[in-house]
matplotlib code that plots the C-alpha trace (Angstrom):
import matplotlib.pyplot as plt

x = [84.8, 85.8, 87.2, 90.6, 89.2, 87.7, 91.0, 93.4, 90.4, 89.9, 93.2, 96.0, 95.7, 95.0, 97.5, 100.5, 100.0, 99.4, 102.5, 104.6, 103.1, 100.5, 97.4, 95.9, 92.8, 91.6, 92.4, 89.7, 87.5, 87.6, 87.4, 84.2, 83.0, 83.9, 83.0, 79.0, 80.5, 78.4, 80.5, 80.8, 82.6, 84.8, 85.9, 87.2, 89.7, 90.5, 91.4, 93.0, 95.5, 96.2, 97.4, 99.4, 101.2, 101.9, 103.7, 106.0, 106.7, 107.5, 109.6, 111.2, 111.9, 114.0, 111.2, 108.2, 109.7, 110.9, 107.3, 105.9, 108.3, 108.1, 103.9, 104.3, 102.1, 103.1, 102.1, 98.7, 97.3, 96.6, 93.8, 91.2, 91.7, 90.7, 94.1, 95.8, 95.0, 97.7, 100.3, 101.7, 100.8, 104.2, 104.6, 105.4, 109.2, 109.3, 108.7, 111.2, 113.8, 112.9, 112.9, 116.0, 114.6, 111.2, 112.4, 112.2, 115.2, 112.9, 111.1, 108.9, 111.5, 110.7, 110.5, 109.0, 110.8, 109.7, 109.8, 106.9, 106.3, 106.4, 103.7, 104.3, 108.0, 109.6, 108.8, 110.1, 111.4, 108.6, 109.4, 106.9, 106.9, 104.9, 101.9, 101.5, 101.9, 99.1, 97.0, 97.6, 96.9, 93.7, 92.5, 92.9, 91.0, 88.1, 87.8, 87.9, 85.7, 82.8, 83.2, 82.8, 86.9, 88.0, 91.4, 90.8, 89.3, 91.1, 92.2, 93.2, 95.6, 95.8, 97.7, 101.4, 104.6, 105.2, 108.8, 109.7, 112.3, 113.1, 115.7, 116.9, 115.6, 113.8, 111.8, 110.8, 109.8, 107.4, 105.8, 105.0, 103.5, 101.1, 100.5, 99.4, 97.6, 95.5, 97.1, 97.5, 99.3, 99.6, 101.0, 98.5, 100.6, 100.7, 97.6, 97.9, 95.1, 97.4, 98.4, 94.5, 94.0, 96.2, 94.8, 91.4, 93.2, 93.9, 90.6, 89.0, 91.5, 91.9, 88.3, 88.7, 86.3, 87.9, 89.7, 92.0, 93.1, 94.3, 90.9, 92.3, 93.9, 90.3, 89.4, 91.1, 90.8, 86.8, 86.3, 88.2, 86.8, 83.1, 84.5, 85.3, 82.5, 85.3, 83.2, 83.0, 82.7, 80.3, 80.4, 83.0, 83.9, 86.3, 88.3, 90.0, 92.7, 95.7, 93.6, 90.2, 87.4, 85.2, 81.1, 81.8, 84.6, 82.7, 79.5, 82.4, 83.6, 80.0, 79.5, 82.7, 82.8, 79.6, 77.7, 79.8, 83.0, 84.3, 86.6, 89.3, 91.7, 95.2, 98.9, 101.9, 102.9, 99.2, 97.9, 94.0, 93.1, 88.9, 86.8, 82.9, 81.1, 78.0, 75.9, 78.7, 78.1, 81.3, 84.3, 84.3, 87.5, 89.9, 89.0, 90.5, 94.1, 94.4, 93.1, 92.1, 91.6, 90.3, 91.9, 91.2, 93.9, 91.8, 94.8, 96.7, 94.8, 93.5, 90.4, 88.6, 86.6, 82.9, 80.6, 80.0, 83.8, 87.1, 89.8, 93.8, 93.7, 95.7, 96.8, 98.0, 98.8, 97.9, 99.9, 103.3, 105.1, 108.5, 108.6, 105.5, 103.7, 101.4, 98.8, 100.9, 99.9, 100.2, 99.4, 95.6, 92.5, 88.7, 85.3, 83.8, 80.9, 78.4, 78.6, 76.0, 75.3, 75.6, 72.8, 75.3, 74.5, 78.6, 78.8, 82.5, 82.9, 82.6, 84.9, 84.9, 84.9, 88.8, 90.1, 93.5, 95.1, 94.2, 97.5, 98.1, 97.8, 100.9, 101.0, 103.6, 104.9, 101.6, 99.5, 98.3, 97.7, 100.1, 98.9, 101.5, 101.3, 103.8, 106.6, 105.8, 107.6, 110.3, 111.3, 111.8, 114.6, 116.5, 115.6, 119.2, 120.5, 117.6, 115.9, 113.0, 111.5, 109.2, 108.2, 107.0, 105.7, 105.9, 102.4, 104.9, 105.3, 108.8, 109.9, 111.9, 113.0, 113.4, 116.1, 117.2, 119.9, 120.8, 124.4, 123.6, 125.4, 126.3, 124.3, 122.9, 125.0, 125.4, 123.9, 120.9, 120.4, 120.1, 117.4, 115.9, 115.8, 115.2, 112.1, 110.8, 111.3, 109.7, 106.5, 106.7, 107.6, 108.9, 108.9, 112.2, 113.4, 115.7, 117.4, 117.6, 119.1, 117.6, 117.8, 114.5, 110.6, 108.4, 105.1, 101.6, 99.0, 97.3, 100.6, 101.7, 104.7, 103.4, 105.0, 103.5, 102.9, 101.3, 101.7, 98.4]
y = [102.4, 103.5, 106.8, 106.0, 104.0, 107.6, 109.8, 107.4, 107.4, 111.5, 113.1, 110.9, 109.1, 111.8, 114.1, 111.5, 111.5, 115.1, 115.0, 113.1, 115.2, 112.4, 113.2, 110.1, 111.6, 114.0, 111.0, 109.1, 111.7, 112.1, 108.1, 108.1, 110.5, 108.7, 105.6, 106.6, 109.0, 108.0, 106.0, 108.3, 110.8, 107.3, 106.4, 110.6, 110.0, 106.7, 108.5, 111.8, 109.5, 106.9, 110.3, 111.2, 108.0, 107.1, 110.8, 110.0, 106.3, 107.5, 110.0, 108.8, 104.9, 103.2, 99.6, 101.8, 103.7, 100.6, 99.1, 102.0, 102.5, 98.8, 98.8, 101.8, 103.9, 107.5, 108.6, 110.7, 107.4, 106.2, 108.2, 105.9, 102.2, 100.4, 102.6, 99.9, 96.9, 98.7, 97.8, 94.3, 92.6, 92.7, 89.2, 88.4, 87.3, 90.6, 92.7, 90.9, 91.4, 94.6, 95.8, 98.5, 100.0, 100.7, 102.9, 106.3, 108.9, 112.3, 112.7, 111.6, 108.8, 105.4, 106.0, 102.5, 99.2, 95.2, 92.1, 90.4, 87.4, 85.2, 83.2, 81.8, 80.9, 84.2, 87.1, 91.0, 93.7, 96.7, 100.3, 103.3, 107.0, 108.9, 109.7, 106.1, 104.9, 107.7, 106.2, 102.9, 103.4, 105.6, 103.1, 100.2, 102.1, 102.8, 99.3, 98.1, 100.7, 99.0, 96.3, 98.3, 98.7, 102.3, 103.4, 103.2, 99.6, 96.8, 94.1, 90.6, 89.7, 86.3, 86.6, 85.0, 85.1, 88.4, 90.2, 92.0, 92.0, 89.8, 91.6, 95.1, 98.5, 98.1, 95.1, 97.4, 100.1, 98.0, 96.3, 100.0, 101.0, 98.1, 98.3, 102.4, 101.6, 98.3, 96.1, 92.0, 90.4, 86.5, 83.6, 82.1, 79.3, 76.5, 75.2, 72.3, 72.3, 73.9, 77.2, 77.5, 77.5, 79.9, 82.2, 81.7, 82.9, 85.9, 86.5, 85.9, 88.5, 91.0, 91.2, 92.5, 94.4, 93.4, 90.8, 90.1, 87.3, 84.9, 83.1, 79.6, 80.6, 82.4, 79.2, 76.8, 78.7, 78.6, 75.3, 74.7, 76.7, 75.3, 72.3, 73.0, 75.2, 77.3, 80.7, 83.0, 86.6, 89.0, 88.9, 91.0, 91.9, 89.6, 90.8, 88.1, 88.2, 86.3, 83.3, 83.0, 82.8, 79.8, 80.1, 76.5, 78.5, 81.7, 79.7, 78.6, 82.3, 83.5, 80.7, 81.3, 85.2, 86.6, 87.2, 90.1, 88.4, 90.5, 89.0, 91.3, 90.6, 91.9, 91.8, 93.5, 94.8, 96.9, 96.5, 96.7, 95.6, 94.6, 94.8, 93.0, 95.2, 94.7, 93.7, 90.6, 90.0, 90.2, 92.7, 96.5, 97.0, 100.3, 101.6, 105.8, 103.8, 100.9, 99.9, 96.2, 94.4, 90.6, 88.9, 85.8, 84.2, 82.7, 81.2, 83.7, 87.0, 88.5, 89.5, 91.0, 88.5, 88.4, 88.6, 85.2, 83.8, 83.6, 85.6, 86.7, 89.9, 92.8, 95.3, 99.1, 101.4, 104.9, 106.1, 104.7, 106.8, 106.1, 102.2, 102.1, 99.1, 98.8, 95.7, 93.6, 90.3, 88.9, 85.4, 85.5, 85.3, 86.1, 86.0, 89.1, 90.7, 92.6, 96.4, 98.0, 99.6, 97.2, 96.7, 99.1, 101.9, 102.0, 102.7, 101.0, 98.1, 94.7, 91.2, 88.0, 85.2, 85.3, 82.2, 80.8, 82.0, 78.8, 77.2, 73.1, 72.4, 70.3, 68.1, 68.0, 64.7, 64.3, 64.8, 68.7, 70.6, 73.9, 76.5, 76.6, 80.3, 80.4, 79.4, 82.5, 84.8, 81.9, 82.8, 86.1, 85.9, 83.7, 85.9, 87.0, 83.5, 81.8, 82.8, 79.8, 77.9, 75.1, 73.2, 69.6, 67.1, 63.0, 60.9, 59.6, 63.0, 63.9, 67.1, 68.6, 72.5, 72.7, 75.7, 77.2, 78.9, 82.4, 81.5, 78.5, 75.1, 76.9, 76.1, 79.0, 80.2, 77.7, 80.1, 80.4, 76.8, 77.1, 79.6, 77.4, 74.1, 76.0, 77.9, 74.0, 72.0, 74.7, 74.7, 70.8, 69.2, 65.8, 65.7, 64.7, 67.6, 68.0, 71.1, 69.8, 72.2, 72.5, 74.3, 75.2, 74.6, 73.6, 75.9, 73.6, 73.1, 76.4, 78.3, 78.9, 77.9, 76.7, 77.3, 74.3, 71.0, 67.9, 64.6, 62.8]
z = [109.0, 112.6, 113.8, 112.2, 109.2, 108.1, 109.0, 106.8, 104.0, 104.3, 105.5, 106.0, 102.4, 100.0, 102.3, 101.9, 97.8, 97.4, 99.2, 97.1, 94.2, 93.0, 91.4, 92.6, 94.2, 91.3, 89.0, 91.4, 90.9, 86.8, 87.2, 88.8, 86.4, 83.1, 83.9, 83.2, 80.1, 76.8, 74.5, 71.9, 75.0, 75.8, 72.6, 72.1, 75.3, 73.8, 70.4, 72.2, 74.5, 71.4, 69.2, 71.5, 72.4, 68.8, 68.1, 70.9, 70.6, 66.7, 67.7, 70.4, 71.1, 67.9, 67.7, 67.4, 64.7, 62.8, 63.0, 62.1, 58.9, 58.0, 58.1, 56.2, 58.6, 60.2, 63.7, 62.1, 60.8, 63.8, 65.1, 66.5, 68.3, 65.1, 62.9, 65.2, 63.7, 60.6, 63.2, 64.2, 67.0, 69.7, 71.0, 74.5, 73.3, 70.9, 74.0, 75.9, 73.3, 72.5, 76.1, 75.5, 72.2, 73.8, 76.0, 75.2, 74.9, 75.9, 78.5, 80.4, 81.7, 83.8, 87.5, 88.1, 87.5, 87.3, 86.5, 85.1, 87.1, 83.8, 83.9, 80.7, 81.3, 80.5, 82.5, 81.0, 82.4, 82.7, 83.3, 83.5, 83.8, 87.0, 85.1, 84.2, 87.8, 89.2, 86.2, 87.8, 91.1, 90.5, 88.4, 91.0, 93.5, 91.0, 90.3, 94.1, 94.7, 93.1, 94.9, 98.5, 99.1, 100.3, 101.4, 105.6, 105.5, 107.3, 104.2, 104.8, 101.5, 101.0, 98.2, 96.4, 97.6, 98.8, 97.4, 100.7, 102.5, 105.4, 107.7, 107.9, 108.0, 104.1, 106.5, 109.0, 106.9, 104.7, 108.5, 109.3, 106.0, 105.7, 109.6, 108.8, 105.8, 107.9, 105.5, 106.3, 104.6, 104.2, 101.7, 100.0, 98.4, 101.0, 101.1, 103.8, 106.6, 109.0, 107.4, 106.5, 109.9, 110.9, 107.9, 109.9, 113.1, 111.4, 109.7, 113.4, 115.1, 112.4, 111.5, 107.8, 106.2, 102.7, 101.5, 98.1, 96.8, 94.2, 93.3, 93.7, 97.0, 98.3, 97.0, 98.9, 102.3, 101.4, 101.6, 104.3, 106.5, 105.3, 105.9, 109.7, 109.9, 110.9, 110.2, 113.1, 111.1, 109.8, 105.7, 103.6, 100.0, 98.4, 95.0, 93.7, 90.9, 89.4, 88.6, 87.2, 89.2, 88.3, 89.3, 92.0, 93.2, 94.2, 95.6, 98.0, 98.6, 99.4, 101.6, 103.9, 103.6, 102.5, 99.0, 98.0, 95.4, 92.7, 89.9, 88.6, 85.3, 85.2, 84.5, 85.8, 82.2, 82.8, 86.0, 86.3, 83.0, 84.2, 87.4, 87.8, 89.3, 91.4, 88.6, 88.1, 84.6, 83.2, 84.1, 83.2, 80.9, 81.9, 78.9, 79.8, 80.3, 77.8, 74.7, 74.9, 71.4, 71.4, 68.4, 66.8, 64.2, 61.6, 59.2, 58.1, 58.9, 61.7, 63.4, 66.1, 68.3, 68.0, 70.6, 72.7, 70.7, 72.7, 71.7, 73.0, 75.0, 73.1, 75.0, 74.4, 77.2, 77.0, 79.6, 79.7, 77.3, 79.0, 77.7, 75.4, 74.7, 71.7, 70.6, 73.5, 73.4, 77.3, 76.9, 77.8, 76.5, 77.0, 75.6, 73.8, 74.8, 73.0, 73.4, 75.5, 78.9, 81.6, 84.5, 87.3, 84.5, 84.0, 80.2, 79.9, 77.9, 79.2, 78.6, 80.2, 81.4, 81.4, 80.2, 80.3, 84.1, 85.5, 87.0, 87.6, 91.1, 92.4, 95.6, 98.6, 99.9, 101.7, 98.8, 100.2, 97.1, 96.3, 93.8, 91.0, 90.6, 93.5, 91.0, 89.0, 92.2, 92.5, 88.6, 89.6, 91.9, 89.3, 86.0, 85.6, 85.0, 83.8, 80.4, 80.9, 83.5, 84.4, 86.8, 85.9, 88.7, 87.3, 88.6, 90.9, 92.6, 91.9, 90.8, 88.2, 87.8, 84.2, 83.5, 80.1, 81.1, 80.3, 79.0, 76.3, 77.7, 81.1, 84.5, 86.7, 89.6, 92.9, 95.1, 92.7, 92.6, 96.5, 96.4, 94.2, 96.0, 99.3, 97.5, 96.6, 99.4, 101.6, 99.6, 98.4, 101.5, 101.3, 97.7, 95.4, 93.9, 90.7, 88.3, 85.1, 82.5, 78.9, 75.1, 75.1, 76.6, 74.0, 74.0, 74.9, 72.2, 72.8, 71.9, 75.6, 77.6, 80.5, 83.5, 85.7, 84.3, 85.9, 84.3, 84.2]

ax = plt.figure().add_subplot(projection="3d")
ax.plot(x, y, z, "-o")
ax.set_aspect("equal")
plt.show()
């Protein structure tokens, strides 16, 4: 890093959290420590932080004590990950519905609100306490920090939509903090040869020594610029997320951007769930902030995934005690692995591949692909009058916006439908575009609702 790369990494950084009364950088630290603790050490914090969390969601949030009363199990049962398999699994709708009674009436209370992107059709409302956040972003950094990425370096995002805003002072304000902490930031959803170019622009005048992005979007720009032999920079790390990274995909990234790509897994309910670390043989699980169960449904029962078999991704967080969520299942799922010390000499457990974040690709008028993930971030601005969405693209190319609405037989509001045909054509240029209003959206085969479907 230059002379300012190292002042925003040592000083200005660390200064500006310890301001705002963040643990962030001792939380680094303890990171960095654990994450070569012996598993016996792991599994202790595990236990410690699970204790806690189920004494308070017991005690203080109405669902948890329900569930706990109704499976017949008191907060001193559960003292180890596997006491949770005594407790139902919480659905994606059960957390949705159940977003008021999570919340808990002592302290520590939320600080952090949002709204899950919904990638399966119906996104949640998410709040966290402080602690929970500090956990977050400490745990980010570890995880970028294997793959080379230090607070300082210049990053390129190509990533989704971005949810800022686009006039006023609020504008402004969010320019100068990514332009302080060498932040670019791009939209990664178009994907027609022109705005590839101008992401190339960038990458040739910004010089990044880091790049993130979704793994289809990384994707897309890597080809083209192989393509054009459009490569005019030295090689840098880049962490993909939000899709899965598949092994033709990242022989593309290496060739357009250097050897060095990292696959990360996680969800706005969690954050950081997995990292790959140099070694890239699967991805390092956050093991001192979540629990993560693989579960296979065999019939009627249940049961954890064995190693080399696919199961849905399970997810407790041991730090959110202001909205707790316990054995959450988001919608995913992943291959277990056997346990055992991985190559890096990390001793956390591994998962992976991810399977199941892999979104249709739809086509604009002109047949340029657009990542479907985009219409995640479009759900977003219309959650208050939509409770499902879908977007479905006939082999003939037009377009339908499939809406259950949030009052039964009602429509949403005009100015929503606006946003929403705006949001399309901008990103599906010179393709027909409809809203068609319905009771429900019927889950796929695998038990998911998609939220992008392409007839074939």
């Amino acid at each position: 890093m230059d002379l300012y790369g190292r002042l925003l990494s040592k000083v200005l950084y660390p200064g500006w959290e310890r301001l705002r009364g963040r643990s962030t950088m001792q939380l680094i630290e303890y990171l960095d420590e654990t994450q070569r603790a012996s598993p016996a050490e792991l599994e202790v914090i595990q236990a410690g932080f699970l204790r806690r969390l189920a004494r308070h969601a017991y005690r203080h949030t109405a669902h948890y004590r329900e569930v706990m009363d109704q499976a017949g199990v008191s907060p001193e049962d559960l003292r180890s990950p596997a006491d949770l398999a005594r407790l139902p699994l919480l659905e994606k709708a059960t957390a949705r519905a159940s977003c008021e009674t999570r919340i808990s009436s002592a302290p520590p209370f939320a600080e952090v609100t949002k709204t899950t992107s919904g990638t399966t059709g119906t996104p949640m409302i998410v709040k966290y306490n402080a602690e929970s956040r500090v956990w977050r972003d400490a745990t980010r950094w570890r995880g970028y920090g294997w793959a080379g990425y230090q607070p300082g370096m210049k990053a390129f995002h190509w990533w989704g939509v971005l949810a800022t805003p686009t006039t006023g002072w609020k504008k402004y304000k969010v320019e100068l903090d990514h332009a302080l902490r060498r932040d670019h930031y791009m939209d990664c959803s178009p994907r027609d040869d022109q705005h590839l170019q101008r992401a190339v622009d960038a990458l040739r005048r910004l010089q990044p020594e880091v790049m993130l992005a979704y793994a289809q979007g990384a994707a897309a720009l890597a080809r083209y610029v192989n393509r054009t032999n459009g490569r005019s920079w030295n090689g840098f790390p880049v962490i993909t997320g939000a899709e899965r990274l598949w092994p033709h995909d990242r022989e593309a990234m290496q060739q357009a951007f250097g050897p060095d790509v990292f696959e990360t897994y996680g969800c706005r309910e969690v954050m950081l769930i997995g990292s790959e670390c140099e070694a890239h043989d699967g991805l390092h699980l956050s093991m001192e902030t979540m629990i993560v169960e693989l579960i296979v449904r065999d019939g009627g029962t249940m049961r954890p995934a064995r190693p080399g078999e696919t199961g849905e991704v399970v997810i407790t967080d041991l730090h959110n005690l202001a909205q707790p969520l316990i054995r959450y299942v988001g919608g995913d799922s992943a291959v277990a692995r056997a346990p055992g010390p991985c190559r890096c000499g990390r001793t956390l457990p591994r998962i992976g591949p991810i399977e199941g974040r892999v979104t249709d690709t739809l086509r604009d008028g002109r047949g340029n692909p657009v990542n479907g993930l985009l219409f995640s971030i479009l759900f977003v601005s219309i959650v208050e009058h939509a409770k499902q969405f879908q977007i479905f693209q006939k082999k003939t190319g037009e377009l339908s916006l499939r809406v259950v609405p949030a009052i039964a037989g009602g429509k949403m509001p005009a100015e929503a439908e606006q946003l929403a045909y705006g949001f399309l054509r901008k990103y599906l240029p010179g393709v027909p575009v409809s809203i068609d209003y319905l009771e429900d959206i019927p889950v796929g085969a695998a038990g998911k609702r998609h939220i992008v479907v392409v007839e074939k």
